[in-house]
KEVEX-718522 format. One line per 5 residues: their letters; for each residue x, y, z of N, C-alpha, C, O. Coordinates in steps of 0.05 Angstrom, whole numbers. Example, Ala and Ser with C-alpha at 12.3 -4.5 7.8 and 13.67 -1.06 7.14 Angstrom:
// residues 2
AS = 264 -114 156 246 -90 156 264 -66 156 285 -66 169  257 -45 142 273 -21 143 258 1 157 268 23 161
// end
This chain:
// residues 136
XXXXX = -148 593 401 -134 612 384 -105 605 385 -92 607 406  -95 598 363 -61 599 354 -45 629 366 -54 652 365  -30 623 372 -12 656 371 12 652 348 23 632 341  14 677 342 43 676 324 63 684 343 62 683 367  86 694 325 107 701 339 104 728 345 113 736 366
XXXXX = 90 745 328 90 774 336 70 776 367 71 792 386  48 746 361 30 753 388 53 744 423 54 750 447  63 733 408 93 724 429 98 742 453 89 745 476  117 755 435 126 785 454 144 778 465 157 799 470  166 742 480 183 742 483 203 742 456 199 732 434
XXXXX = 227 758 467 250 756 464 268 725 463 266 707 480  283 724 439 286 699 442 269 678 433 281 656 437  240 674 420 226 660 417 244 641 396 256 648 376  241 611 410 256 588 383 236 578 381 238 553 381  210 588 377 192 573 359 168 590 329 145 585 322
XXXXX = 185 604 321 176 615 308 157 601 272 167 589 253  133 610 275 116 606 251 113 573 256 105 557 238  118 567 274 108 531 280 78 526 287 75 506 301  58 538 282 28 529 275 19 519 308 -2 507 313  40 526 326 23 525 353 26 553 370 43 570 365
XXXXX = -2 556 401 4 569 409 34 566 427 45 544 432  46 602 436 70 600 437 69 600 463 53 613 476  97 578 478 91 576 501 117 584 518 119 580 542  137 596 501 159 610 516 151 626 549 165 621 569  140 636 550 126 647 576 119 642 596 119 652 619
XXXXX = 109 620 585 95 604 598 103 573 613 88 553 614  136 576 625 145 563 653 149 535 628 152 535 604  148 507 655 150 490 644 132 474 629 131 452 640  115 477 605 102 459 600 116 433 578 130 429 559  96 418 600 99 395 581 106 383 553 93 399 540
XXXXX = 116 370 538 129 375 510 104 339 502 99 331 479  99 331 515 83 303 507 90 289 493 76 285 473  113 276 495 133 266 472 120 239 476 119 230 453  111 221 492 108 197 487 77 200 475 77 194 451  54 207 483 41 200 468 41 210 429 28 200 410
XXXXX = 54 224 429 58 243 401 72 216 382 67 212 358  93 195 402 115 178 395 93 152 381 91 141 359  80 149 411 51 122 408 36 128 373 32 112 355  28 158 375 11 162 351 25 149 332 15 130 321  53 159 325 67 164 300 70 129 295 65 119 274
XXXXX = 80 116 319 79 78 309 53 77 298 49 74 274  36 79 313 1 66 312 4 75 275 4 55 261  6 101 261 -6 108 240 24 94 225 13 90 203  45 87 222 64 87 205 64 54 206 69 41 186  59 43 229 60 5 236 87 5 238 89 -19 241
XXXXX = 105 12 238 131 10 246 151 35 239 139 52 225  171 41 244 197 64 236 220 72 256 219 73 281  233 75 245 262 85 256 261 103 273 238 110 278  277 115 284 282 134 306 284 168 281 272 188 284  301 163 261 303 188 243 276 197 229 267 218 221
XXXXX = 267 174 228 229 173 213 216 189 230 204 209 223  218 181 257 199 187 277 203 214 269 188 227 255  229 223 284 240 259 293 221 270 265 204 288 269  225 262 244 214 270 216 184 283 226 175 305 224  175 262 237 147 276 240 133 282 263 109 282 264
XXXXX = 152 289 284 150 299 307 134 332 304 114 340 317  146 343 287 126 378 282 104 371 278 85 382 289  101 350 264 67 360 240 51 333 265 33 319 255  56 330 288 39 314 302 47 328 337 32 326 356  68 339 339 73 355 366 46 373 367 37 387 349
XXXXX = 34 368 394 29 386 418 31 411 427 14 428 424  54 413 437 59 441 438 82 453 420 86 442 398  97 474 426 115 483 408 140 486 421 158 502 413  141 467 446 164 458 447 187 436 426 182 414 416  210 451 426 221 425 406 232 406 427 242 409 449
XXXXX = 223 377 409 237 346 419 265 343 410 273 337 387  280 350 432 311 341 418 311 314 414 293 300 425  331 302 398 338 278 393 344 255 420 333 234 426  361 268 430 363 254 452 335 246 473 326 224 479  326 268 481 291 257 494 271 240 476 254 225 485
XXXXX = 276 247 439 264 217 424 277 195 438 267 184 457  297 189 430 307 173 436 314 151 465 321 128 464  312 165 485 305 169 507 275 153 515 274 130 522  253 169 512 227 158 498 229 133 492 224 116 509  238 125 467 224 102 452 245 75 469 240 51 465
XXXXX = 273 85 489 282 61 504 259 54 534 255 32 544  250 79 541 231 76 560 213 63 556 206 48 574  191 63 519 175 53 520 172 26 513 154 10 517  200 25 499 210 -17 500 212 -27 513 207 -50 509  224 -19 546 231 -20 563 200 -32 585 200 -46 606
XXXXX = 183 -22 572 163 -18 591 142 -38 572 120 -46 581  148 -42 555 126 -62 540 110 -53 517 96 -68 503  113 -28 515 93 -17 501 107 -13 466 91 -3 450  131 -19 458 143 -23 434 156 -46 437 157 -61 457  170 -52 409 186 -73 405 202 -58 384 194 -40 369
XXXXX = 232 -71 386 245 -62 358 261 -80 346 270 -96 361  268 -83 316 284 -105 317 307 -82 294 306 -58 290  321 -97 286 354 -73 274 345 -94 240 340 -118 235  348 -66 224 347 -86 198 372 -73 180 385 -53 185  375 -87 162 399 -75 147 386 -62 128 362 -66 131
XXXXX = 391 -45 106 387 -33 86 412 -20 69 436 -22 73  400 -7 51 414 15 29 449 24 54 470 28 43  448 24 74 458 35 96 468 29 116 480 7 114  471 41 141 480 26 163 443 21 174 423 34 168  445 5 187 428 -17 202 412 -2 213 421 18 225
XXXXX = 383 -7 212 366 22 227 352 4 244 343 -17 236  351 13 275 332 5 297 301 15 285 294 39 284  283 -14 275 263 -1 273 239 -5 293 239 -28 303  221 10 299 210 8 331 184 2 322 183 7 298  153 -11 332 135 -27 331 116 -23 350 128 -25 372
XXXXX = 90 -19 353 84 -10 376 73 -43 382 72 -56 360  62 -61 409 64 -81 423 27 -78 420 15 -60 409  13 -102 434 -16 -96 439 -21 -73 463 -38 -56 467  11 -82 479 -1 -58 508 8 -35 499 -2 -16 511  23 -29 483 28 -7 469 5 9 442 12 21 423
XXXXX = -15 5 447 -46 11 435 -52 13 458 -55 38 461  -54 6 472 -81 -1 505 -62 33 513 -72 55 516  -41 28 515 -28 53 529 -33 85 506 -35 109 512  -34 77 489 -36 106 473 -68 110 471 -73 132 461  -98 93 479 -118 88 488 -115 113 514 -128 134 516
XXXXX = -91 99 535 -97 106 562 -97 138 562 -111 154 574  -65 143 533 -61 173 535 -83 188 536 -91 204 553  -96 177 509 -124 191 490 -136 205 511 -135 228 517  -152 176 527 -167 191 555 -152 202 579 -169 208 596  -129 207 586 -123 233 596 -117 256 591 -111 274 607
XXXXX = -118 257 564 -113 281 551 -133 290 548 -134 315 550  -156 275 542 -189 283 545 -194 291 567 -199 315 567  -195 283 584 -200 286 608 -176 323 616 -182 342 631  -159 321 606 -146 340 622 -150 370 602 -146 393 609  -160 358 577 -170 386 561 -189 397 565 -193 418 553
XXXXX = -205 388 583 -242 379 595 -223 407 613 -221 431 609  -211 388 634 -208 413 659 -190 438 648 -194 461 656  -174 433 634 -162 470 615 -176 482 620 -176 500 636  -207 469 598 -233 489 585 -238 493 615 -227 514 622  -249 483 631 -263 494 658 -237 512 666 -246 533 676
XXXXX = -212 511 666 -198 530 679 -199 549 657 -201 569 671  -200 558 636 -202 578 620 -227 592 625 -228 616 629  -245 578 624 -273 590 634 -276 606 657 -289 627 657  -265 597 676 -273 607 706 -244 629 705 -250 650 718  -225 629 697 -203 649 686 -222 675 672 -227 696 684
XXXXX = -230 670 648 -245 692 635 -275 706 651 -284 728 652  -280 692 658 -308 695 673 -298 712 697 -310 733 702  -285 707 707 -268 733 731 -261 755 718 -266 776 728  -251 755 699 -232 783 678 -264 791 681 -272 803 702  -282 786 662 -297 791 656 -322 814 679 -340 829 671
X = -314 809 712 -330 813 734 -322 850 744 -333 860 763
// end
């Protein structure tokens, strides 16, 4: 189940009508910026850093927002590490870093897939055994 903002109840909510549940309340979670980053190469075959942020909502996780700086951040870690490539091209403009995902950069958004599987597997068992107590 989605929550809205009215199901919220904090004060302050900066994520309002964004199509996830709301996780203001709820401490530090995770924002999953690299595998969200992996998807967006894999489906586009290449793009810029301003492309990416573009479609960071309609493929984000949770309803944390990705500031610019942690994209960016991200995609030097994952060049860094093998899993992109970028080369600078000119255009209409000033010169855009455009980023590429590598072969180990598939194998790695593979790796995400199955821990994310694996870790939605154990949520459901912790949601379960959560409700199943309410329930006693």
């Amino acid at each position: 189940m989605r929550l809205s903002v009215k199901d919220c109840g904090q004060r302050g909510c900066k994520q309002p009508g964004m199509g996830h549940a709301c996780t203001c309340a709820m401490g530090n979670v995770s924002r999953f910026i690299e595998p969200v980053v992996l998807r967006i190469l894999k489906e586009r075959k290449k793009s810029y850093g301003y492309e990416i942020a573009e479609c960071l909502p309609r493929y984000a996780l949770t309803d944390a927002t990705i500031e610019g700086a942690a994209l960016y951040r991200t995609l030097r870690t994952l060049e860094a590490n093998g899993y992109v490539t970028s080369t600078w091209e000119d255009g209409d403009g000033p010169a855009r870093r455009n980023y590429s995902l590598t072969r180990a950069g598939h194998t790695h958004l593979r790796d995400w897939a199955h821990l994310m599987e694996t870790l939605g597997k154990e949520m459901i068992a912790f949601h379960r055994e959560v409700t199943a107590q309410q329930e006693v």
